[in-house]
PASEBA-1860 file (N, C-alpha, C; in nm, 3 decimals):
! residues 69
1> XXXXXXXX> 0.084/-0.119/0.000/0.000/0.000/0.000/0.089/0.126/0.000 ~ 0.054/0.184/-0.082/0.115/0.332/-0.083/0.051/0.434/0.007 ~ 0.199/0.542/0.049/0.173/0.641/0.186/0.123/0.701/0.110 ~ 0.010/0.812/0.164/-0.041/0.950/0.133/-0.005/1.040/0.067 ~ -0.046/1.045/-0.065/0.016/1.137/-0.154/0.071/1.314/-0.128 ~ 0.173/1.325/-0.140/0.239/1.496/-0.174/0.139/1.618/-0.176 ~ 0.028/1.566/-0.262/-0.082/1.623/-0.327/-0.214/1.616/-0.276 ~ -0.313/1.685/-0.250/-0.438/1.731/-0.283/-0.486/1.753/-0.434
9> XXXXXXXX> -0.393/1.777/-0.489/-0.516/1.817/-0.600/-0.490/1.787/-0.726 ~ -0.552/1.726/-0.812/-0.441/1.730/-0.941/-0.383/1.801/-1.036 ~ -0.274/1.743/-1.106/-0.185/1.893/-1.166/-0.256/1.905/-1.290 ~ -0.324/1.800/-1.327/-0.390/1.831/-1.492/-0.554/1.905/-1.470 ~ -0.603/1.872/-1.363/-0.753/1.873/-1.406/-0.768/2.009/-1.265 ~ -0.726/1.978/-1.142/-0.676/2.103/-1.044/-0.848/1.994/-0.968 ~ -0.893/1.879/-0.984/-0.968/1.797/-0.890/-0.867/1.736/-0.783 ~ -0.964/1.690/-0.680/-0.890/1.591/-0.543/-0.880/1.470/-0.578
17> XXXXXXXX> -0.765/1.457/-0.559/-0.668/1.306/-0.613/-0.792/1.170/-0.557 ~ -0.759/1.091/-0.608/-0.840/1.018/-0.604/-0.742/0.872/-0.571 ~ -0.820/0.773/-0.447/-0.727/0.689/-0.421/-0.656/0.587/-0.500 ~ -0.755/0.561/-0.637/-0.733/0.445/-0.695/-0.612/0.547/-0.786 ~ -0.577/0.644/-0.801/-0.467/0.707/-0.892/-0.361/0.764/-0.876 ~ -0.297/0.643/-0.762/-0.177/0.719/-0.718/-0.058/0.642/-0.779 ~ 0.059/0.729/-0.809/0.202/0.695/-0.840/0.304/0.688/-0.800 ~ 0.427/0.656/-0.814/0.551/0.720/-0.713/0.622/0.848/-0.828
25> XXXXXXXX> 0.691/0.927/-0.784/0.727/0.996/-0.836/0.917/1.048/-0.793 ~ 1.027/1.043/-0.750/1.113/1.061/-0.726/1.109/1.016/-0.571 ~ 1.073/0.912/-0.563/1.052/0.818/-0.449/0.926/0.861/-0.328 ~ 0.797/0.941/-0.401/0.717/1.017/-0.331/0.590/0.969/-0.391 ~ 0.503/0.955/-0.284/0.353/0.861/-0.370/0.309/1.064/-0.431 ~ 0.263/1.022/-0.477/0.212/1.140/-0.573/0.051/1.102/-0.643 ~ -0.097/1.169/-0.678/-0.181/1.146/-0.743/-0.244/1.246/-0.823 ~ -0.313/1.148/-0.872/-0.440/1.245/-1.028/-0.526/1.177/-1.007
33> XXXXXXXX> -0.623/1.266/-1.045/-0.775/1.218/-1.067/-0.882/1.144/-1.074 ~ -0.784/1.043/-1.193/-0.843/0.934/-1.261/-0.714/0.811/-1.255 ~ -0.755/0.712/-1.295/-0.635/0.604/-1.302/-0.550/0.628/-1.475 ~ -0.621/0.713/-1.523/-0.546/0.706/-1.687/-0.452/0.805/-1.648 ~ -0.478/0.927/-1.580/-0.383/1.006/-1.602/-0.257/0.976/-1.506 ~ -0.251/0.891/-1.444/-0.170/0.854/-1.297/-0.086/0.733/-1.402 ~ -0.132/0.630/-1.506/-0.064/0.556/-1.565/0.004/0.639/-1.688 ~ -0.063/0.706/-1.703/0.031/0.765/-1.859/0.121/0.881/-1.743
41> XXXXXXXX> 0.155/0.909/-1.669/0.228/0.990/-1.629/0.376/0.840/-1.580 ~ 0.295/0.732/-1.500/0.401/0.644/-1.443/0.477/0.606/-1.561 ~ 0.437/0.566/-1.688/0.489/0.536/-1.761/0.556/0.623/-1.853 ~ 0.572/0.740/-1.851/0.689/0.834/-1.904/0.680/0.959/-1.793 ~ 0.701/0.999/-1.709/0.694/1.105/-1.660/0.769/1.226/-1.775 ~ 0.871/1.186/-1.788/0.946/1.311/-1.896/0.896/1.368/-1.953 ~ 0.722/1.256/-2.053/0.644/1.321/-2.168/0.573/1.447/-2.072 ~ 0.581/1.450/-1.944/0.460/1.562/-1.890/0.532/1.635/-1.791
49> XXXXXXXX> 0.626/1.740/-1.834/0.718/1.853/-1.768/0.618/1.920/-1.688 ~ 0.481/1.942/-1.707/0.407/2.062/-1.649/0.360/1.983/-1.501 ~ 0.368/1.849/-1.490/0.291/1.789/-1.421/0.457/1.709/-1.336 ~ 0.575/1.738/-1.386/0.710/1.733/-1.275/0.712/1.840/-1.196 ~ 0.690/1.996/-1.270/0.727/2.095/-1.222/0.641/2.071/-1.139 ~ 0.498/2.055/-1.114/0.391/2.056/-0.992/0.464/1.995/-0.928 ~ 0.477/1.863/-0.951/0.545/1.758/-0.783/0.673/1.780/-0.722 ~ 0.754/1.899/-0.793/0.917/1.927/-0.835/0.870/2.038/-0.697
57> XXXXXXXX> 0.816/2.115/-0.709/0.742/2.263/-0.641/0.666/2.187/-0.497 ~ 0.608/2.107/-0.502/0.566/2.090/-0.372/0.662/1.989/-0.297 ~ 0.754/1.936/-0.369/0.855/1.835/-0.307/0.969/1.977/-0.272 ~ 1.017/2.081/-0.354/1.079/2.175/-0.275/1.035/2.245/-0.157 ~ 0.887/2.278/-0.141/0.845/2.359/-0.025/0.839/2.273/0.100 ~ 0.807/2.094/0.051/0.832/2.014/0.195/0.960/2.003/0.242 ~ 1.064/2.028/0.135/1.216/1.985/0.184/1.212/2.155/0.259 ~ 1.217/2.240/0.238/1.229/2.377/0.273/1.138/2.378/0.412
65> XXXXX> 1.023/2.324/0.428/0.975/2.338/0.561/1.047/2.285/0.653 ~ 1.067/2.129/0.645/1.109/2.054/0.722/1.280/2.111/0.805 ~ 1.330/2.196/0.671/1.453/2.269/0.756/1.436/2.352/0.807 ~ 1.340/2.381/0.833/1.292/2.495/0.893/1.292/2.489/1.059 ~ 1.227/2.307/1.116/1.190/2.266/1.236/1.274/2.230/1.281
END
């Protein structure tokens, strides 16, 4: 079972992730919407830059909090 995704919301559609559509992403469960957009992302992430930069951006503000405490 995968931990609790990074995310609330998704980067394509801006809906609440949905359980059956989660991925890993640079060793981070990460989700979308639907199960299509969570497989076509697992299977090339590279093809979808707009949807790294989202998980790229909230994986910097958790590393940045956490040095914070």
């Amino acid at each position: 079972m995968m931990k609790e995704p990074i995310n609330k919301f998704c980067p394509r559609s801006g809906k609440y992730v949905q359980a059956d559509s989660l991925t890993t992403y640079r060793g981070h469960t990460v989700g979308f919407c639907n199960p299509h957009c969570s497989q076509d992302f697992a299977a090339n992430p590279d093809a979808h830059p707009s949807d790294r930069a989202y998980f790229d951006t909230l994986l910097k503000e958790y590393e940045l909090a956490t040095e914070l405490d």
